[in-house]
N, C-alpha and C positions, 0 to 999 in steps of 0.2 A: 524469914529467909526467902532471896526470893527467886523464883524456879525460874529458870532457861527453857525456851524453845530449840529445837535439832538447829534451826538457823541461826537464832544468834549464837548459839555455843560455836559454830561452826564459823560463825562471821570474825568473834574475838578469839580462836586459837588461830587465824588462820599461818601465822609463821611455820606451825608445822604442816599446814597442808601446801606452801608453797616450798619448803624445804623437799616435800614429796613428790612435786613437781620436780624440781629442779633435780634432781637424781636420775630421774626418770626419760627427764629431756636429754641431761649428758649421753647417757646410753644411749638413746634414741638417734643423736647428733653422732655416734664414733658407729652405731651401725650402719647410717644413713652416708654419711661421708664416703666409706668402703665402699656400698654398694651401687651407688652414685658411679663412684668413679668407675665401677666394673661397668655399667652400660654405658660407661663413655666412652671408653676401651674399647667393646664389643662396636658401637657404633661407628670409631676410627677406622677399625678392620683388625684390632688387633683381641680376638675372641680368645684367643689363650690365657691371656692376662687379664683379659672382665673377667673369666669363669674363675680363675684364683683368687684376684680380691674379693667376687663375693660370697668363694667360700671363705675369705679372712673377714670379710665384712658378719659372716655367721659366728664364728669362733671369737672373733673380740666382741660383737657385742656379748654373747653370752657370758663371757669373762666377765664382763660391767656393769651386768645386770646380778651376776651373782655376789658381786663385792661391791657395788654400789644401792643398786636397789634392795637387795636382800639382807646385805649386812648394815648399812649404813641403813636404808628404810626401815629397819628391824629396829633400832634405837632409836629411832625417830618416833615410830607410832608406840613404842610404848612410852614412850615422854610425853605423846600426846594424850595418851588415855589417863597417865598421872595427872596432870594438870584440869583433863574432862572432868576426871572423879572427882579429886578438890574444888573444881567449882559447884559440881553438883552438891557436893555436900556440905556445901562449906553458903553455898549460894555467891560467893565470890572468888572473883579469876585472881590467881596470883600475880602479883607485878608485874618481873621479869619472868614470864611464864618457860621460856628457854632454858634458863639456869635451874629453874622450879623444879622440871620435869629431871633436868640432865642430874641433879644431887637427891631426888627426890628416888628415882631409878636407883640409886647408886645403894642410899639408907635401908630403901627397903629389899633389895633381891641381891644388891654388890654387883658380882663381875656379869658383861654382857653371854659370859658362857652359863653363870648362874640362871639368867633366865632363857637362855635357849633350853634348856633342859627343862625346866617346866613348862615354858610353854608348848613344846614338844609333848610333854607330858599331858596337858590340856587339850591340845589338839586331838591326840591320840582319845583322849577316855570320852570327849564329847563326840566323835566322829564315831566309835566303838555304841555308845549309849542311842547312836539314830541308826544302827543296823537294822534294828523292827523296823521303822519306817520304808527302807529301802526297799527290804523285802517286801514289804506290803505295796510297792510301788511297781517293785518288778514282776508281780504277779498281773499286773495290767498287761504287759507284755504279751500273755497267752489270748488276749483280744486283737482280732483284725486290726491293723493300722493304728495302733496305739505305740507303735514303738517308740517313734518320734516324741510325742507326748511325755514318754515314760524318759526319754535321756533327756528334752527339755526341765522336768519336775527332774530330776537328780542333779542336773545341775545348777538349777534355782536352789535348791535345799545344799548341796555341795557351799554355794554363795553364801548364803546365810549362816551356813555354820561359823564360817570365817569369822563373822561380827559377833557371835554367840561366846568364840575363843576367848574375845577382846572382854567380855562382859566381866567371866570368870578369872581373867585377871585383874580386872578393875578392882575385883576385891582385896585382892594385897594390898593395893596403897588406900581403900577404903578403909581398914580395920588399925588397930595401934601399930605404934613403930616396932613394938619386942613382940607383937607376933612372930611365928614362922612364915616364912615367904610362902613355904609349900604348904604348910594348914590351910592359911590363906587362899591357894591356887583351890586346895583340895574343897574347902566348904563352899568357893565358890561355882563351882560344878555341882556341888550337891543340891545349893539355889536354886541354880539351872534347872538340875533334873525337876526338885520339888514346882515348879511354877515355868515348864517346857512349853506347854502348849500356849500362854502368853505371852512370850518371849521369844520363842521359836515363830509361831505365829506373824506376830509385826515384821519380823526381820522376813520370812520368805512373799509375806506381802509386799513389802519393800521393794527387797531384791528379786522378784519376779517382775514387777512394773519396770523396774532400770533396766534390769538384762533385755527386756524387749524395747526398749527406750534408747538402749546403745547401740544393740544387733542393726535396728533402721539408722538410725541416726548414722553409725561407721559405714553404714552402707551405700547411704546418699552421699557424703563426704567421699567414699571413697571411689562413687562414679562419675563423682561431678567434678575430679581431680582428674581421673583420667581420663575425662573427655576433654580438659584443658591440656593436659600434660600430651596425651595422643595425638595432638598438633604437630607437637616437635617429633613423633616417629612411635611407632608400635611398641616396641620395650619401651618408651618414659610412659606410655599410658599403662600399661603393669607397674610402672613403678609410682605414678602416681595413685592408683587406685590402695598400694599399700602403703603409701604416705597418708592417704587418709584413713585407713583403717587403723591406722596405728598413734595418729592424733588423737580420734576417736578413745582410743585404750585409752590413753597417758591422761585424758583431762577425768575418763570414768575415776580410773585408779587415784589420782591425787586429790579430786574435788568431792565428786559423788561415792566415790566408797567410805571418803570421811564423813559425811552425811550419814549414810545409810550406818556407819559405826556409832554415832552419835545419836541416830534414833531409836537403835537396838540397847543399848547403852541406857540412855533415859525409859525407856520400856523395863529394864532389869528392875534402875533404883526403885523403881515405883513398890517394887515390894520384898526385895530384896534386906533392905534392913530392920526390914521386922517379921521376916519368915524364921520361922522357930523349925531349927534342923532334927526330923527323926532319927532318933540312933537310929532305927533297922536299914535305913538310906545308905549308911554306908555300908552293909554287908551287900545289901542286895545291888548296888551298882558295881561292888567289888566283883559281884558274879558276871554282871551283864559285862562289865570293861577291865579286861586284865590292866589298862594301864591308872586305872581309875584304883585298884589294889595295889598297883607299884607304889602311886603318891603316897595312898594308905600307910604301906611299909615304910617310907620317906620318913614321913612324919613320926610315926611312933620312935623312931631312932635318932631322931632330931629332937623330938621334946619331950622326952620321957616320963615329966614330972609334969606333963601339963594337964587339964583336967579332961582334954578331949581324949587321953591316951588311951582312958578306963572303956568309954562305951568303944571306941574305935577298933581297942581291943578285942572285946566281944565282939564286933559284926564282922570280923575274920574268922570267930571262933576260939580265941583263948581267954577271955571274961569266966572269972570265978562265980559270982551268980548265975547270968543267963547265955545261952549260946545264942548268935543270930546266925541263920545258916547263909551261907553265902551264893548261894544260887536265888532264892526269892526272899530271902531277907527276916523270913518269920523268926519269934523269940520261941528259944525252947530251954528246959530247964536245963539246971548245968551236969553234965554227965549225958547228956543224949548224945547218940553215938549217929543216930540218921534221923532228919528235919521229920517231924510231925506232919508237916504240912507237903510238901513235895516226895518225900523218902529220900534225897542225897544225903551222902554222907556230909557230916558235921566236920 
């Protein structure tokens, strides 16, 4: 079978990294148009009317961003991570890769509200399960002149989480068609957690190289715009410097964030199909991430008769043989009323 590189995966899916583009530039183009025109306005002498288009220029683009980029980019990168996972698994790209993703989306999770809820749900329990981290980040804080350091590493690690979401979905369309979508979601966060610090890892070394790689890069771009642009008058050189900051975004977001997802991605497979899931995993991340116990609860009432129901059962604490408690996860006999190992209750 034969394994892909982050670049060529990223070379042969590229239809959905230019479909990500292209979303991205309309919005860009309906905000940029408004605001254009308000410092044309402004420039004519008619300042009443710049200052309202560019607050219409703020209000429609956000409109466009949240129904084109959010909703429509939301179908798009998960059609792209179906098509990622089949090739990785499969070691080949599907044909019509487009169609692949858009019926392949459709088989495994159904309607586009089907997976906003779990990926919501994913989102939540892997953002929930890096709270240790944070705090241990923000105790940097109480050191002189660390501040800055401490909201850089949070939003490195913020970044990275993003590609970690995408991982634990992959596993849906990784595993059979009559699984549970949400099983699915659920074991693959449990992955995650089991094999974090290798996965987690890659991806904030990643996305700490790019985020300072963007920060200069949007910066240059966006001074060396408005030194051309401040030719024609003091407002186009503000408007040029965020014409370039804002190129700068649109090429990270559509080219390098599909990179850095595809090399977080290929980091998971690497051991992700032959990690062997501990029951007590699921009690004890039930305790660390309330929503990591919601999917829990999901699944038990979606496939009641499956073989996962039994341990999963227990590491919430209703398993006829043994309890796992659900604050640190330990097994305790059945009838213990408060964990052995912690003292909470059972």
């Amino acid at each position: 079978m034969k394994k892909f590189t982050a670049k060529e995966l990223l070379s042969k899916t590229m239809p959905f990294v230019w479909a990500k583009l292209m979303l991205r530039l309309i919005t860009f183009a309906i905000f940029l148009g408004l605001f254009a025109l308000g410092i044309f306005m402004i420039v004519r002498g008619s300042a009443g009317v710049g200052y309202i288009l560019w607050i219409m220029s703020g209000l429609a683009g956000s409109l466009a961003y949240n129904f084109l980029v959010r909703v429509g980019g939301y179908a798009v990168r998960v059609g792209h991570v179906a098509v990622l996972t089949e090739t990785i698994k499969t070691g080949q790209l599907p044909e019509n890769q487009v169609v692949y993703g858009k019926n392949k989306v459709v088989e495994r999770i159904g309607t586009a509200a089907a997976f906003f809820v779990i990926n919501r749900l994913v989102d939540r329990a892997v953002l929930q399960l890096q709270r240790r981290l944070q705090s241990a980040a923000s105790f940097l804080g109480a050191i002189p002149g660390a501040g800055a350091l401490v909201k850089f590493a949070n939003t490195v690690l913020k970044a990275a989480l993003k590609y970690v979401d995408d991982c634990c979905v992959a596993w849906i369309f990784y595993n059979p068609a009559g699984q549970s979508a949400m099983k699915g979601a659920l074991d693959g966060v449990t992955i995650y957690a089991q094999n974090w610090k290798k996965i987690l890892g890659s991806a904030v070394k990643t996305a700490a190289i790019v985020t300072v790689m963007t920060y200069i890069g949007g910066f240059i771009i966006g001074i060396v715009l408005a030194i051309i642009f401040g030719a024609i008058g003091g407002l186009w050189g503000v408007f040029g410097f965020i014409f370039g900051l804002a190129v700068s975004l649109i090429i990270k977001q559509a080219f390098i964030d599909s990179w850095i997802m595809i090399r977080t991605l290929l980091t998971y497979f690497e051991d992700a199909p032959t990690t062997q899931i501990r029951v007590d995993m699921y009690g004890t991340l039930s305790g660390m991430a309330p929503a990591f116990k919601d999917m829990l609860n999901r699944v038990k009432g979606e496939v009641p008769g499956d073989p996962f129901s039994a341990p999963a059962a227990s590491a919430v604490g209703t398993a006829s043989s043994n309890v796992f408690c659900g604050e640190c996860g330990a097994k305790n006999p059945s009838g213990t009323r408060f964990c052995g190992e912690c003292g909470q209750a059972v």
